[in-house]
C-alpha positions in Angstrom: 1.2 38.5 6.2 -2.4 37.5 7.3 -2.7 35.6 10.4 -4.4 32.2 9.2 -7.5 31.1 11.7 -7.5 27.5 12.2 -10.0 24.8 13.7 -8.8 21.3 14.7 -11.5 18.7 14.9 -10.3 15.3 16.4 -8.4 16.3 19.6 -7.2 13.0 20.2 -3.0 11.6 20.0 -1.9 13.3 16.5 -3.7 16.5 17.3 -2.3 17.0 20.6 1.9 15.8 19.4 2.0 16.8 15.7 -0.9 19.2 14.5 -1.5 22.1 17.4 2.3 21.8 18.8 3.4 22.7 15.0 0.6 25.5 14.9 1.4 27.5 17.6 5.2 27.6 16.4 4.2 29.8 14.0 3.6 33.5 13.9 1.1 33.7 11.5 -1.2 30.9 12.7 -3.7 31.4 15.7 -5.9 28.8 16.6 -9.3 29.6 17.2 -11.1 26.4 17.8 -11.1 22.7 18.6 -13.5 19.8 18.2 -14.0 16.8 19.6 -17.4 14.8 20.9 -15.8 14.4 24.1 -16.0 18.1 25.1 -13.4 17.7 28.1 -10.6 16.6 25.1 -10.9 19.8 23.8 -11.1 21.7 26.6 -7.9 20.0 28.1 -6.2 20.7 25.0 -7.5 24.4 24.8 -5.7 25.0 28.6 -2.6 22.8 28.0 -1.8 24.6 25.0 -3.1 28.2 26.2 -5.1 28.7 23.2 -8.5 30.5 24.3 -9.6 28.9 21.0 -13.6 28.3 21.0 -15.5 24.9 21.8 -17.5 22.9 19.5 -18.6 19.2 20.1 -20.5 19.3 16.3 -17.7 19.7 13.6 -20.8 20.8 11.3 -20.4 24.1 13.7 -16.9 24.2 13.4 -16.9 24.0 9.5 -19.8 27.0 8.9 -17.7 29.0 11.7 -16.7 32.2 9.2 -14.5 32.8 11.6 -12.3 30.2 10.7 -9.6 30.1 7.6 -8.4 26.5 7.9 -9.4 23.0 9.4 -7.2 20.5 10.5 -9.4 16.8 10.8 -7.8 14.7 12.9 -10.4 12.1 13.2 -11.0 8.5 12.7 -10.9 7.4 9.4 -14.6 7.4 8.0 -15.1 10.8 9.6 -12.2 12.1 7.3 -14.3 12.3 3.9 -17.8 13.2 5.0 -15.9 16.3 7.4 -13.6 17.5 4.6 -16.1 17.9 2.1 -18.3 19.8 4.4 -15.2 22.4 5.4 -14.0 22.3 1.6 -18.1 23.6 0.5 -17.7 26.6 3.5 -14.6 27.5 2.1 -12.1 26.6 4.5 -8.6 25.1 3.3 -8.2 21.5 4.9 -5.3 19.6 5.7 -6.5 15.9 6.4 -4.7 13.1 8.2 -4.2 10.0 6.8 -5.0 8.2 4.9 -7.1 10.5 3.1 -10.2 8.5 2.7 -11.1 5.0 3.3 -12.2 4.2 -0.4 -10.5 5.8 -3.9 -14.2 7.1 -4.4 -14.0 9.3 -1.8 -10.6 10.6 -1.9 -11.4 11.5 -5.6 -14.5 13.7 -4.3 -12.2 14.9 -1.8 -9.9 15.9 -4.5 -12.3 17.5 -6.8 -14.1 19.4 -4.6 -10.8 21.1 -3.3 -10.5 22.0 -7.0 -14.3 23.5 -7.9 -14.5 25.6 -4.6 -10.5 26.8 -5.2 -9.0 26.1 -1.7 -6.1 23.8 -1.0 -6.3 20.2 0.7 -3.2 18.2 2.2 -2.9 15.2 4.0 -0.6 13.8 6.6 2.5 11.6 5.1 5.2 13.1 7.1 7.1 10.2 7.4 8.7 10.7 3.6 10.3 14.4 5.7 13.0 12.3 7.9 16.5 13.6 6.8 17.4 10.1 5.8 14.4 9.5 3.4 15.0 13.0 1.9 19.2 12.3 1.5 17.8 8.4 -0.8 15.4 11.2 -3.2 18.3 13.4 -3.6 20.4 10.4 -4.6 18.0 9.3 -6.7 17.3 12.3 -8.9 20.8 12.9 -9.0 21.0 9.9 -10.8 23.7 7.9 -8.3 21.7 4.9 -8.0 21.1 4.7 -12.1 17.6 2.9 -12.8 16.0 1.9 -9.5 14.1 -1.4 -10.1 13.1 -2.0 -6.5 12.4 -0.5 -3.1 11.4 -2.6 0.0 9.1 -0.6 2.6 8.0 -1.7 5.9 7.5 -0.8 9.5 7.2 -4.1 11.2 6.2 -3.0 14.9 7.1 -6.0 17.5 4.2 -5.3 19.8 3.1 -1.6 19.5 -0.4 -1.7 18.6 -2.4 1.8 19.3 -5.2 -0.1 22.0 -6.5 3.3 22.6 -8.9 4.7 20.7 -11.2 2.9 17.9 -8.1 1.3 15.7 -9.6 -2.3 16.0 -12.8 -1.7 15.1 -13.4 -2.1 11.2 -16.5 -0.3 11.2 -15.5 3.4 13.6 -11.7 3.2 11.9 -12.1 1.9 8.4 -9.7 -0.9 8.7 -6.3 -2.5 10.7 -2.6 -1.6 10.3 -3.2 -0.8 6.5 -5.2 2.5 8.1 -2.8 3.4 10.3 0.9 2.7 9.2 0.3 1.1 5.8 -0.3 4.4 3.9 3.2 6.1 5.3 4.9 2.5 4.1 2.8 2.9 0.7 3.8 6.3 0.1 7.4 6.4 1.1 8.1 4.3 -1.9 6.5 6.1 -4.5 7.6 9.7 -3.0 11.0 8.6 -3.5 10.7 8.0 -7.0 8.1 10.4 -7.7 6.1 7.4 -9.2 2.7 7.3 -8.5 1.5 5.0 -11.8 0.6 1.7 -10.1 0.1 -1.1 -13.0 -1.0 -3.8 -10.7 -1.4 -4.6 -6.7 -1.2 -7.9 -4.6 -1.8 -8.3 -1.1 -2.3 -10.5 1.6 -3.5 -9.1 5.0 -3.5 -11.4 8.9 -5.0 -10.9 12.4 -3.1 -14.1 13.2 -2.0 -11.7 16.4 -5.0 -10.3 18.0 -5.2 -12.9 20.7 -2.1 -12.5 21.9 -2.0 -9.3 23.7 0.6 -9.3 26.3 3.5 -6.9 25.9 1.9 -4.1 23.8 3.6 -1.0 24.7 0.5 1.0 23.8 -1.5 -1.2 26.3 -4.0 -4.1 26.1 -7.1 -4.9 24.1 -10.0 -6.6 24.1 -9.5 -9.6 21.3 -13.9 -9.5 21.1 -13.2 -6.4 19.4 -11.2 -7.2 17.3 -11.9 -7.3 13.7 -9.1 -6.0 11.3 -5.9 -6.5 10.5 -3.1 -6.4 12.6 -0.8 -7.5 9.4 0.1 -6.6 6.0 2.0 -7.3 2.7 1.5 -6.2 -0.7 3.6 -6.6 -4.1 2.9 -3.6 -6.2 3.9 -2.9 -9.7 4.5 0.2 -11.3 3.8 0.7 -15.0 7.4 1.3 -15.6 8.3 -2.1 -14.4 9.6 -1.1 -11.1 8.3 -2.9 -8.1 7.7 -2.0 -4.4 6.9 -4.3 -1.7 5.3 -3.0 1.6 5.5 -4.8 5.2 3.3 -3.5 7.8 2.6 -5.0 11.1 1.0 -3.5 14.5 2.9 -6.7 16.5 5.2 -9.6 15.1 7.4 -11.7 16.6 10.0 -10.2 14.0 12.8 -7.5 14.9 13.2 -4.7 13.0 16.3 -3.0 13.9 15.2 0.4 12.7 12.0 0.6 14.9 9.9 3.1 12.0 9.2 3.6 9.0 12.2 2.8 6.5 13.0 1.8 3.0 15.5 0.2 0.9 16.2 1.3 -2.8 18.1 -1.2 -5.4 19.4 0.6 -8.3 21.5 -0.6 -11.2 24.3 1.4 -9.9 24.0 1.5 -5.8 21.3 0.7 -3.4 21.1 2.5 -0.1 18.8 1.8 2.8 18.0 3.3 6.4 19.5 1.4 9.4 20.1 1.3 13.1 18.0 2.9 15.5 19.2 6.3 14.2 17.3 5.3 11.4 16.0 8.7 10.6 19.2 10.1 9.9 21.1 7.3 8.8 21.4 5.8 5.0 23.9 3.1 4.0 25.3 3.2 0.3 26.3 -0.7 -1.3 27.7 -0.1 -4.3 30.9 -1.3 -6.2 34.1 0.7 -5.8 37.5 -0.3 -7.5 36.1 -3.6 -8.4 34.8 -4.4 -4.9 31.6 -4.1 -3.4 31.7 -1.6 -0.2 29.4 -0.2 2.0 29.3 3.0 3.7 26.9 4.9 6.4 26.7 9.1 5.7 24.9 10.3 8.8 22.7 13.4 7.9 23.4 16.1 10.6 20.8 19.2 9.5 18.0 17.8 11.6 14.5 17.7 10.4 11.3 17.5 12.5 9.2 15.9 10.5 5.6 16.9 11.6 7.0 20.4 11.7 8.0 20.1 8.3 4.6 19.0 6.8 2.7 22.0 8.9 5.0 24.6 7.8 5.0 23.7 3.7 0.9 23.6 4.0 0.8 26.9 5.9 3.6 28.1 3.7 1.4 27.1 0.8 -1.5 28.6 2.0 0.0 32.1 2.8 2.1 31.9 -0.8 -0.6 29.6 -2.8 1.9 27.4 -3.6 1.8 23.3 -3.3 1.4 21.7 -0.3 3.9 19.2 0.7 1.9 16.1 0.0 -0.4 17.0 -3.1 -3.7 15.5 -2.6 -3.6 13.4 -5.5 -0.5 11.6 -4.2 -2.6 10.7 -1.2 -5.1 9.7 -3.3 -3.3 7.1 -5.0 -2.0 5.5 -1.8 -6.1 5.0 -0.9 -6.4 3.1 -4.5 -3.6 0.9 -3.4 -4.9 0.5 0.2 -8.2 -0.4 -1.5 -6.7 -2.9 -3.9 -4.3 -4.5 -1.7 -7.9 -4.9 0.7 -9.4 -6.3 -1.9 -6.5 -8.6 -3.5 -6.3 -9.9 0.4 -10.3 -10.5 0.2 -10.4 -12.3 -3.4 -6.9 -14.0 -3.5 -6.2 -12.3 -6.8 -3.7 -9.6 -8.5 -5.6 -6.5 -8.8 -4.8 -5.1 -12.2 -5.0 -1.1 -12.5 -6.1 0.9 -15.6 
C-alpha cells in the first residue's frame, strides 16, 4: 500500500491533539509538511512530533507542493473554503475541519469541486464516533425504538469558552458557539437517523454572557472583542415530521451533567439518551416492560477514540476509494442549517427550506 504524503495547514489546538497525533499512528501516512503564519507553530509542532516535515508560512505553497497527496486545514473558519478549493484544483484530497464552510454557497463549491477534479473531501464531525452515540444508531436501525419523532441535542458548556485564538471575533472566525460546537450538536442528530432533509429551521442566538468572564476554564477575554454568540437554540424540522432541537452554549449558568456533546432519542417504542459523566460510553433505555415503564444503563466497553476513528475511515478511504466517514454533503447540510438558524436569529422568523 502507498504511503499517503500529507500537509496540515493550521497548526493550532485540533491540529496538534486530533489531526497529526492520529497521522503518525498510521503506517501508511507520513507527514511531509505543516503550515501556519506563525512559523514557530509549525516548527514547534514539526520537533514535538519528530516529523522532519517541510515549512511553509503561505498555504498557497503548501497546496501546489506536488509533493504532497493530502491536506488537512485546520484553520479558522473563513480560511476553510477559499484553502480547500485551492488544494482540491492541485489535486490533493482534503479533509476539512468543521464546519465546512461558513455559508451553504461555499460548502456547495467545496462539494462540487471535490467531484469535477475526482478527489475526496471530508470534514471533521467526530463527535457522532463515541461508542454511546454509535450503540443509539444501532438501536435505531434495528428498529428498537419504532418511529423516532424526536431527538434533543446540546452541549451546554458552564464556562468553557475557547479565549485563545480568534473564536470571538465574527469577522477572523465566521461566527460564536454555532461555529464551534453547534455543527457537532447539528449533526449528531441527523447522523443518527441518517436524515439530512431539513423542511424548516428556527433559531434564536445570545451573547447575554460575554461580560461576564470570570471562571472560564480556557482563560479570560477581552469583552471589546467580543462580537458573536456565546449562545444557541434552534428548532428544526425534518420533512418527515420528525424534529430536532439543538442547545449550544460556550458558558451558562446551567449544569449539564454529561459535560459534551450528547443526545436524547424519543421513539414510539423506547427512547434512550447519554448520561453521567461517562457519557461517551453510557446510554440509558426508558421503555415499557411488563406493563411498567423501566429504565436501564448498558455501558459500551469496546472503546472508541473518536478522532482516531474519523482519521483512519478518511485515510482508509483514500487508500481503498471508498466513503469517508462524514460524506461531504452531510457537512454541507449542517452549514445550511447553521446559516438558517443565523438568519432565523437575525430576522425573527422560521426559515422554511425547499
Amino acid at each position: 500500500m502507498a504511503t499517503l504524503r500529507v500537509g496540515v495547514i493550521g497548526i493550532g489546538v485540533i491540529a496538534t491533539t486530533k489531526h497529526i497525533p492520529a497521522l503518525v499512528k498510521r503506517d501508511d501516512v507520513e507527514i511531509v509538511a505543516l503550515c501556519d503564519i506563525e512559523k514557530e507553530k509549525a516548527e514547534k509542532a514539526n520537533k514535538e512530533f519528530k516529523l522532519g516535515a517541510k515549512i511553509y508560512t503561505d498555504y498557497k505553497e503548501l497546496c501546489a507542493d506536488e509533493n504532497i497527496d493530502v491536506v488537512h486545514v485546520c484553520t479558522p473558519n473563513p480560511l476553510h473554503c477559499p484553502i480547500t478549493l485551492d488544494a482540491l484544483n492541485h489535486g490533493k484530497h482534503v479533509h476539512c475541519e468543521k464546519p465546512l464552510a461558513c455559508t451553504y454557497a461555499d460548502a456547495e463549491k467545496m462539494v462540487e469541486t471535490a467531484k469535477k477534479v475526482g478527489k475526496k473531501l471530508t470534514s471533521g464531525l467526530q463527535w457522532r464516533y463515541n461508542p454511546a452515540p454509535m450503540e443509539m444508531k444501532r438501536m435505531i436501525q434495528n428498529g428498537e425504538l419504532g418511529d423516532v419523532y424526536y431527538i434533543k441535542s446540546q452541549q451546554l458548556r458552564p464556562r468553557r469558552l475557547p479565549a485563545y485564538g480568534v473564536y470571538t471575533s465574527k469577522e477572523l472566525n465566521g461566527g460564536g458557539v454555532l461555529m464551534d460546537g453547534g455543527p457537532h450538536s447539528i449533526d449528531l442528530a441527523m447522523w443518527l437517523t441518517d436524515n439530512y432533509d431539513v423542511a424548516s429551521v428556527r433559531g434564536v442566538t445570545f451573547d447575554k454572557m460575554k461580560y461576564f468572564t470570570e471562571g472560564n476554564d480556557l482563560g479570560p477575554w477581552d469583552p471589546d472583542n467580543f462580537d458573536v454568540e456565546d449562545t444557541a437554540m434552534a428548532m428544526i424540522t425534518m420533512k418527515n415530521g420528525m424534529m430536532i432541537y439543538v442547545e449550544t452554549a460556550w458558558i451558562t449558568n446551567m449544569l449539564q451533567e454529561a459535560p459534551g456533546v450528547v443526545a436524547s432519542v424519543a421513539g414510539t417504542k423506547a427512547g434512550v439518551d447519554m448520561v453521567g459523566p461517562g457519557f461517551e460510553t453510557s446510554v440509558r433505555t426508558t421503555k415499557m416492560v411488563d406493563g411498567k415503564l423501566t429504565t436501564e444503563i448498558k455501558t459500551i466497553e469496546e472503546p472508541v477514540n473518536m478522532n482516531e476513528y474519523d482519521i483512519n475511515h478518511w485515510i482508509d478511504a483514500i487508500q481503498n476509494d471508498g466513503d469517508p466517514a462524514v460524506l461531504p454533503e452531510q457537512a454541507a447540510i449542517v452549514t445550511k442549517v447553521i446559516e438558517a438558524i443565523y438568519e432565523s436569529a437575525r430576522t425573527n422568523k422560521t426559515i422554511v427550506f425547499d
